[in-house]
N, C-alpha and C positions, 0 to 999 in steps of 0.2 A: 462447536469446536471446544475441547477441552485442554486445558495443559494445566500440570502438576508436576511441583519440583519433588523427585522420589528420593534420593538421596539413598541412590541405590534400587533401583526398580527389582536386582534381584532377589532382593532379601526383602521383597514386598509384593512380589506376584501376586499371593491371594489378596492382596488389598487393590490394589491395579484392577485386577479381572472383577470385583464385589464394584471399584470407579464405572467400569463401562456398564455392566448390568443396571447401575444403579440412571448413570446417565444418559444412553446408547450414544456417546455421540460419532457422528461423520469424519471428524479428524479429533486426535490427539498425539500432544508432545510435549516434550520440554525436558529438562535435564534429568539425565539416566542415570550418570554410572555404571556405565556398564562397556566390555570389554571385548574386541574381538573373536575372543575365544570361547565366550557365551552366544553360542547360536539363537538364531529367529525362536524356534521352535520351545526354546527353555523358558520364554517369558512373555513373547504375542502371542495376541491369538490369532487364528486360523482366518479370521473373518477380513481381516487388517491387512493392505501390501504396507510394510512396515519398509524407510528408509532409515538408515545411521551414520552419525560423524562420530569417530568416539577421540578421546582426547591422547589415548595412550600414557598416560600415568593415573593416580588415583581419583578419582571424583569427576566432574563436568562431564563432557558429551550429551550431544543431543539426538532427537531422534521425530518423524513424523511417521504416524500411522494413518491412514486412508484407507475408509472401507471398501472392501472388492468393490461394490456395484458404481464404484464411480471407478474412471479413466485414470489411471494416476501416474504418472513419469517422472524420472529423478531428473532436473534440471541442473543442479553444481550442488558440488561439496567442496568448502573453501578448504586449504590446504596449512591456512596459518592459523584462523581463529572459527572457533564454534559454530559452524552456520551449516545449515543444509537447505537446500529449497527444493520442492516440488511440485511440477503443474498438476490442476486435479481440471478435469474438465466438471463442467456447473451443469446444470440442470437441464437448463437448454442449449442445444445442439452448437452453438457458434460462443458459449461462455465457458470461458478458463481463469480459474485463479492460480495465481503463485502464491506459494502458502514457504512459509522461512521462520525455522527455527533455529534460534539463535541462544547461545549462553555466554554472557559477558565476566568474567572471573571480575573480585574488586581489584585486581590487581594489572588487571590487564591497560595499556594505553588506549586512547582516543583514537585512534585512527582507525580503527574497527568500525565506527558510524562512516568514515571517509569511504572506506573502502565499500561496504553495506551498499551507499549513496549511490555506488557508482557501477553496483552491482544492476538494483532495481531501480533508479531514477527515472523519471519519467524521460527525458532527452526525445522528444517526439510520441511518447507513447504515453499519452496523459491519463488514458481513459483504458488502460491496465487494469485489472482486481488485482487486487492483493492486501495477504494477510501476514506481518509479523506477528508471533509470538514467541515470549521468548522472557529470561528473567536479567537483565541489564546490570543489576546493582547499585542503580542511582534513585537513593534514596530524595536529593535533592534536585533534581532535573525540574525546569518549569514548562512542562507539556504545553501550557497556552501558549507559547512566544511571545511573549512580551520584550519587547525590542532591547529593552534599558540592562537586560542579563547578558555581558557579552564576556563571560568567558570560556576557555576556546572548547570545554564541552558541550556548553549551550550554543556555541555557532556550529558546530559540528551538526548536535542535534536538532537545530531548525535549518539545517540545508536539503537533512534529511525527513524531514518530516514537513517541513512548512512548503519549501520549493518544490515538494516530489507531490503533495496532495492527499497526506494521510493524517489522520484524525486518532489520536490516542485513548483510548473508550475508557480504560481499569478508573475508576473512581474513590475504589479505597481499597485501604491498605492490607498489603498481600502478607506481611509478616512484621509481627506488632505492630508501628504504627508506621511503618515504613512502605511504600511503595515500591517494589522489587521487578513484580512479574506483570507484561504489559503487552497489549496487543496494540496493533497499527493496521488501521483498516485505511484503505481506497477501492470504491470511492464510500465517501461516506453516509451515502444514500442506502446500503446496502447491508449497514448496521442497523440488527435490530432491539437487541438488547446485551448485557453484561450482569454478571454478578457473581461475587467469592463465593464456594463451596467448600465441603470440609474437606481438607488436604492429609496427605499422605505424613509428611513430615511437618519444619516448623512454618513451612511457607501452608495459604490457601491455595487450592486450587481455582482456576478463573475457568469458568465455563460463557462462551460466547456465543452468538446467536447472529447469523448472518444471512442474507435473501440470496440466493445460490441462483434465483431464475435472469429472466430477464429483466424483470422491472426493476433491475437496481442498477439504474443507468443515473448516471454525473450530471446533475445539473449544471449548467453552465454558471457560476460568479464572476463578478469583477475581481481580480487579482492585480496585484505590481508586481511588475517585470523589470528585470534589467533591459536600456539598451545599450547595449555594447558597441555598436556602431559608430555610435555617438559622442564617446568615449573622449574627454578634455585630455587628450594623451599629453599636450604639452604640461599640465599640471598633475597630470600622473607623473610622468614622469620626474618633473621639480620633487615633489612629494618624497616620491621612493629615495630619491639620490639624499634629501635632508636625512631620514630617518637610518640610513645603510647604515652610519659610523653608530649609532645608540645602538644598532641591532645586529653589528659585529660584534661589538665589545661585550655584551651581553650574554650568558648563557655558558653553562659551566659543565653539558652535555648536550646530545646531538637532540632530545627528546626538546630541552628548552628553546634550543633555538629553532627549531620547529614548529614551535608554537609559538614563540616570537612573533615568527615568520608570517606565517596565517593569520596572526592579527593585524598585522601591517595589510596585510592584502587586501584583509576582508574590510578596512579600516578605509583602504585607498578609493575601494569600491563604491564604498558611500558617498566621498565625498563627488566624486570624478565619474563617476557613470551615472547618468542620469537614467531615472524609472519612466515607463510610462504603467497608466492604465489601459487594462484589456477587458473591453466593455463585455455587456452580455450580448451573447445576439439574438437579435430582435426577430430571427425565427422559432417557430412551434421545435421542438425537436426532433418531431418525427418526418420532419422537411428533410429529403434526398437531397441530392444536386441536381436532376432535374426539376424538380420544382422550384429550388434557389433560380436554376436558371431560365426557367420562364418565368417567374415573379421577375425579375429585371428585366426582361425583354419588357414584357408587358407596363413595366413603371416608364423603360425608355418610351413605345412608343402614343401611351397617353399622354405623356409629357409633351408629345408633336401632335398629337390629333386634333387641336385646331389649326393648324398650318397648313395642311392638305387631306384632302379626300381620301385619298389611298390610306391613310396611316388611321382611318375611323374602320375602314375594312381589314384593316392589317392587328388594328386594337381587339376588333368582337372574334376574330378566328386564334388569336394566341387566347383572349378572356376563359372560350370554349377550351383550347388543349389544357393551361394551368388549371381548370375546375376538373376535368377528368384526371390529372395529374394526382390531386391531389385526394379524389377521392377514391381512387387506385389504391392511393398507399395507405390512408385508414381505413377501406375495406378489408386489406390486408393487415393490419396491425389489430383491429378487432375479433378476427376471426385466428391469428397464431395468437391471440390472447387466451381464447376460449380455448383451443387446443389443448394448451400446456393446463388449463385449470381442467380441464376434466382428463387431460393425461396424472395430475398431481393424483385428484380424487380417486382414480380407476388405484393408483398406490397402494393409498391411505386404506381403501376399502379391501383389498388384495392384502394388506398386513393386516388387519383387524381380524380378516376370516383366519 
């Protein structure tokens, strides 16, 4: 995946079209310049299902290109701020990314990551692919999260990026010595590599490198969660009611007290909803629910097999189903491995000729 800020793609076609020859890649995006009234055909090429958000006055707009051979469909076009997304189906048959190009004006407010958030957040869907790219304008943002930065752009930007399970890859800087243009992968098993290339204008172009097959599946880590559940409401609530009069009084537009606001919240949160951890699990991966669910049977009944007779014959007849269970599914996962590598190969050898 490539993206390059053009700063005006039209008045730089042949450098564009000299980009993709030079790099072929799969997807490209990022800020255009360009206008509704400038058709597909005067600036992509032919090979590309190309989507666009344009801005409707001078400058910004974004745009993703998606080579024909892959699946590609328009997902949303935000209607307030820069964003476009598209699902591109992957390599193998059941893998879909969401690919989201986004342009963040420096002038624009914070609530663009809120919204973003709440576009793509995991909310049950942890183990989503997806790719931001996109040039943000935060020079100063601290992509690691480190707890101790709490203001309200950096809580915006780790609700989105730390809570949702994405890994920010650019490592250096995209225009002079600033960091600009930035990709956000999940999961992050699925990154393979990153690095600046020579750009159109004064930004680099970021060309990124990502495993499109199967085997960029999420490992499980331990993470902290909120539980909410749990929630010390009687001291939430003391809490909030102290702070109302400092955070009325406060705020000399509707932008300030809004961020006020969100500090207090996210402020309350910590002290009054307590976290847990969310272990690894102590299954193989490629463990189904049938095999989760005879490994338990089988742990209930050796746990009884000396207390009666029947549960020693009830133990060796489930031992037997979970061994066949199990070698089911790596018979299976070994052989659609081999498939997709000599479907890859048959490619590879099919472009070379």
């Amino acid at each position: 995946m490539l993206q390059v800020n053009f700063k005006s793609i039209y008045n730089n076609t042949l450098d564009f079209w000299n980009l993709i020859d030079a790099y072929n890649p799969d997807v490209i995006g990022t800020e255009s310049w360009l206008s509704e009234e400038i058709s597909k055909a005067k600036v992509f090429m032919a090979a590309y299902t190309t989507c666009r958000r344009h801005r409707h006055t001078r400058g910004g707009g974004v745009f993703v290109c998606v080579k024909n051979c892959f699946t590609c469909t328009e997902l949303w076009v935000d209607e307030v701020y820069e964003m476009i997304a598209v699902e591109v189906k992957g390599r193998g048959p059941k893998i879909t990314w969401e690919i989201v190009g986004i342009y963040r004006a420096p002038n624009k407010d914070k609530r663009l990551f809120e919204k973003l958030a709440d576009r793509t957040g995991c909310m049950g869907r942890t183990t989503k692919r997806s790719i931001f790219g996109g040039d943000l304008n935060l020079p100063y943002a601290d992509w690691n999260g480190r707890a101790e930065k709490r203001r309200v752009t950096q809580v915006f930007l780790s609700r989105l990026v730390w809570e949702n399970g994405y890994t920010q890859v650019v490592n250096s800087p995209t225009r002079g010595d600033a960091l600009l243009d930035i990709y956000l992968v999940r999961p992050k098993s699925a990154f393979t590599s990153c690095s600046n290339v020579q750009g159109i204008s004064d930004h680099c172009g970021v060309l990124l490198e990502v495993e499109w097959g199967e085997n960029c599946r999420e490992h499980q880590v331990e993470r902290l969660v909120p539980a909410y559940h749990k929630t010390n409401v009687t001291g939430l609530q003391s809490f909030l009611r102290g702070k109302f009069a400092s955070w009325a009084s406060n705020g000399s537009s509707v932008e300030e007290i809004w961020k006020c606001f969100k500090e207090i919240v996210f402020e309350s949160i910590g002290h009054f909803v307590p976290h847990k951890i969310l272990r690894k699990s102590p299954y193989p991966e490629y463990y189904n629910k049938e095999v989760k669910r005879l490994n338990v049977k089988v742990r209930r009944v050796y746990n009884k097999r000396k207390s009666r007779q029947r549960y020693q014959v009830e133990l060796k007849r489930l031992s037997k189903e979970l061994l066949a269970a199990k070698k089911k599914k790596l018979h299976r996962r070994h052989f659609c491995g081999q498939y997709y590598e000599m479907k890859a190969a048959a490619g590879l050898s099919s472009t070379s000729m």
